[in-house]
N, C-alpha and C positions, 0 to 999 in steps of 0.2 A: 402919333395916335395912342400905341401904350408905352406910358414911364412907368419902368419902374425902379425901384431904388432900396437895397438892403433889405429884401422879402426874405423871411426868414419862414421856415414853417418845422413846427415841433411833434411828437409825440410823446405817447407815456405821462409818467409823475415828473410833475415842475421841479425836483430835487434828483430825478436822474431822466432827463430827456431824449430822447431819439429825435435827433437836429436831421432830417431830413433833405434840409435846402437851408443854406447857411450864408445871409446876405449878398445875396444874386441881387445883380442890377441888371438890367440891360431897356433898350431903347428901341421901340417896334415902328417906322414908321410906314402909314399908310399907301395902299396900293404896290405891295413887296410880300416875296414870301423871306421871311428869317428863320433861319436857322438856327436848332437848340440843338447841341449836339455835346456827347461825351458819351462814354462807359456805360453797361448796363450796373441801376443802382445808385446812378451820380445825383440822380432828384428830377429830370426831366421831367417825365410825366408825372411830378408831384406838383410840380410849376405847373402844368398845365391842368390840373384837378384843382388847383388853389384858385386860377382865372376861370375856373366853371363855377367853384362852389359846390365841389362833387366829395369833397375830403372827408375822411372817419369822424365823429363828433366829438373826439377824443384830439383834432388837430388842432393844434394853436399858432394864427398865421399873425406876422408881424410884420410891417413895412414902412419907412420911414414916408413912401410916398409910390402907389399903385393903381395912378390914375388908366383910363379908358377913356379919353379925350377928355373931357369934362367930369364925368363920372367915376366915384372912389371904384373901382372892379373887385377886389376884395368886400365891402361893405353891400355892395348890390348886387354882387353875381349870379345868385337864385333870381331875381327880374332881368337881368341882362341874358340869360343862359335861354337858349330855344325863341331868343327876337333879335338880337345883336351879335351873341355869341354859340358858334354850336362846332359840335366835336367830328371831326372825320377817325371813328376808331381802326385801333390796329388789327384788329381781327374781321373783317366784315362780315363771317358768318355765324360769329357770333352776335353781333350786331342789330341782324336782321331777322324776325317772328320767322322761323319756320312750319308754321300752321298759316302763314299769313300770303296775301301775292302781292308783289314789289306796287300794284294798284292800289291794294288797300294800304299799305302802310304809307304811302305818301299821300295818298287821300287823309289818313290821319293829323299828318304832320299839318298839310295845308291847312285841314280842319283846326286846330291849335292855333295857326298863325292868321286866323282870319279870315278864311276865303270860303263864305259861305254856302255859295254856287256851286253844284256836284256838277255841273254840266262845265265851268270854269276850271274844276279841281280837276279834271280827265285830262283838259287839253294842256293846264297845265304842266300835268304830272309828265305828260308825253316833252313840253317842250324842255322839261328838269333835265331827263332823262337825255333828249337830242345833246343835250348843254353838254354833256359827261362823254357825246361823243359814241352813245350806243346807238350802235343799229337798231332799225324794227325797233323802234320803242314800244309800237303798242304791242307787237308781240310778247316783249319783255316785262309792260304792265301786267298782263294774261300769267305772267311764267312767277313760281314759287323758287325759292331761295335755292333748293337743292338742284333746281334745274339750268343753273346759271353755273358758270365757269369764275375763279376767283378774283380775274378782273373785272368781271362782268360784276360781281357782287361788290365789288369795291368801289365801283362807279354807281349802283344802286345808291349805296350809303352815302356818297358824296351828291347825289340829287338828293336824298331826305336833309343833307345841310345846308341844301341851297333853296331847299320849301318855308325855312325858321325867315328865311331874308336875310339872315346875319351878315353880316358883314365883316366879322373875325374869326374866321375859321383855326380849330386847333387841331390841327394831323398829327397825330399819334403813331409815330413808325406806320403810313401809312401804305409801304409796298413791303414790310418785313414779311408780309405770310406771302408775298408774291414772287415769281422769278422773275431775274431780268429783265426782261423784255415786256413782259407785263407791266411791271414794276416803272419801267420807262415810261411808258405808256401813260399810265396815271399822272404819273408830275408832267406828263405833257399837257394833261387835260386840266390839270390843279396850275400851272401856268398858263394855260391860253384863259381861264377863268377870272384868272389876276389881272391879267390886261382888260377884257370884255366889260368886266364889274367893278374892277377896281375895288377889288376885294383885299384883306390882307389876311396871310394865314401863316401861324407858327407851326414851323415843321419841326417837330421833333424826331430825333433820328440817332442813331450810332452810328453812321456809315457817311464816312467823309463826303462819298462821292455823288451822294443823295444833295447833299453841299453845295457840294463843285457845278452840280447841273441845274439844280433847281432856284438855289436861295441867291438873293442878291447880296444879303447881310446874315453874318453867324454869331453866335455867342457861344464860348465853349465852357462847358459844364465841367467842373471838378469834385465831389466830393458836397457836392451840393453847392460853391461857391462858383461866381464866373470868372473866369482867369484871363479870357481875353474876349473880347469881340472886336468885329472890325467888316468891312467891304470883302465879300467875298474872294476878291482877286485880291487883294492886298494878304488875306490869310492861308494862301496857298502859296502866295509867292513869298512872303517874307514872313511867318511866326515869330511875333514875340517871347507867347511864354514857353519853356521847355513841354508841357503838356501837348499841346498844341504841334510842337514839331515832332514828338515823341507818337501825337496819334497817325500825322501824314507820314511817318516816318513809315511807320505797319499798313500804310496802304498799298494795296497791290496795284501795279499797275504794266506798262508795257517793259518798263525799265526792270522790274524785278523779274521778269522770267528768267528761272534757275538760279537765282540765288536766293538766301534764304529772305525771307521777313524780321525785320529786325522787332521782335516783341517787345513790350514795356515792362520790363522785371516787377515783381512784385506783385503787391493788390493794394485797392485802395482801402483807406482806414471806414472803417465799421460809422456806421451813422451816430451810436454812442459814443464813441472815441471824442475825447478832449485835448484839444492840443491849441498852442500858443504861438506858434508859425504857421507855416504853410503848409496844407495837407498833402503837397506834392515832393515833400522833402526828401524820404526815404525813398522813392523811387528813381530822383533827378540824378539825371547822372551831373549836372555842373552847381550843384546846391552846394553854398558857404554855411559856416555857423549859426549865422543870422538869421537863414532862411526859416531852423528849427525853434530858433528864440523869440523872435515876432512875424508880428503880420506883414504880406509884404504889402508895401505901397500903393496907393494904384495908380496908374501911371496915364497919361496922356497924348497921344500923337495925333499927326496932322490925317489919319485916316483909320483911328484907332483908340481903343482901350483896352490896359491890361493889368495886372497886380504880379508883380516882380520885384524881390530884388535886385536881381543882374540888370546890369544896364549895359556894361562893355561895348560891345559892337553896337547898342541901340539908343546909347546916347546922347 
């Protein structure tokens, strides 16, 4: 559903740029949630403001090939953005008019996408709302943004994405301002949505485990480049790149009570930084010469892709 391939996206002066996202490939396909996952700062949600058509007028997007089935998604994203394409944001209350009631703002939306009928847009708005899984919807149409609780408002905002019709949802850390369980909650409702509609939606995210639970397929973010993707289960059980083991490495989980977290030394290189290898060099703990001297290769397996040069055990 989306290819894409070497999306490169810039800012600043063309003679000192800020490489924000730094030939990212990956492969979305339909009826799946995928995972976009890395670091805060690695280009995530630049990728995902690149397939809205939402970027500074000052960004310069590059791609050898970023198709949307048919469609260039770079070149029409302003016509695809709010009928095929719409955003689940990470903040929902920012998100959502607070002068406004969860009624009228999705009356608006419908009204944008077509649905001429106020007597249709009411019962629709209600059945958006059941979809997401809230109780009492009509009470919840009646209720203003401050009067909802943060899951409740995050599910609002995921019915205004299901009023566009779209069919490519892009979630934006969409359980970061939420607690667990809350937060559970939503990728419950953003997967039973997946199956129902046959919907696909790019989750963006830091948090492995948002990963582990929701996404069938991942792609991991470096520095703006992807260093690996692969089937979900194949990335938690056997990591290629050192990035990649380096982040489930720092994930907490039942195994690490009481002992420490093994953190990833360092930081990542500055979005102006210029370099001729691999921008995970200085941090890798099994990085050769090479790794610093060129690019590394990108690599190909039977349930995977990655850009390394180690191959040792993965040869």
């Amino acid at each position: 559903m989306i290819d894409v391939r070497n999306l490169s996206v810039e800012f600043g002066h063309p003679d000192r740029p800020v490489r924000a996202v730094r030939d990212a490939s990956m492969k979305i396909e339909r009826g799946m949630i995928h995972g976009l996952i890395g670091e805060s700062g690695c280009g995530k949600s630049t990728i995902g403001m690149a397939f809205l058509g939402l970027l500074p007028d000052d960004a310069r997007v590059i791609a050898s090939r970023c198709r949307f089935g048919e469609t260039d998604l770079i070149a029409d994203a302003a016509r695809l953005r709010g009928r095929r394409i719409s955003l689940i944001s990470q903040d929902p209350a920012a998100a959502l008019n607070p002068v406004l009631s969860i009624r009228r703002q999705l009356d608006d939306v419908l009204k944008a996408a077509g649905h001429s009928s106020s007597v249709e847009r009411k019962a629709r708005s209600a059945e958006l709302l059941d979809a997401t899984g809230l109780p009492d919807s009509h009470r919840v149409l009646r209720s203003f943004p401050h009067e909802l609780s943060g899951g409740m408002q995050q599910r609002a905002v995921i019915a205004q994405a299901l009023a566009t019709g779209a069919e490519f949802l892009i979630a934006d850390e969409p359980t970061s301002a939420l607690d667990k369980t809350l937060g559970r909650q939503v990728l419950d409702v953003l997967k039973a949505l997946v199956d129902e509609r046959n919907l696909t939606i790019l989750m963006i995210t830091h948090d492995m485990d948002v990963v582990a639970y929701a996404c069938s397929r991942a792609s991991v973010l470096y520095a703006g480049m992807t260093v690996e993707e692969a089937e979900t289960r194949a990335l938690l059980a056997s990591p290629r790149h050192p990035y990649t083991r380096a982040l489930l490495g720092a994930r907490p989980g039942r195994n690490t009570i009481g002992r420490r977290l093994e953190a990833i030394a360092g930081q990542p290189p500055r979005p102006d930084t210029e370099f001729a290898g691999c921008p995970f060099t200085e941090r890798c703990s099994v990085a050769m010469p090479i790794c610093a001297e060129r690019a590394a290769p990108k690599r190909s397996g039977a349930d995977r892709d990655w850009a390394c040069h180690i191959e040792a055990q993965h040869a």
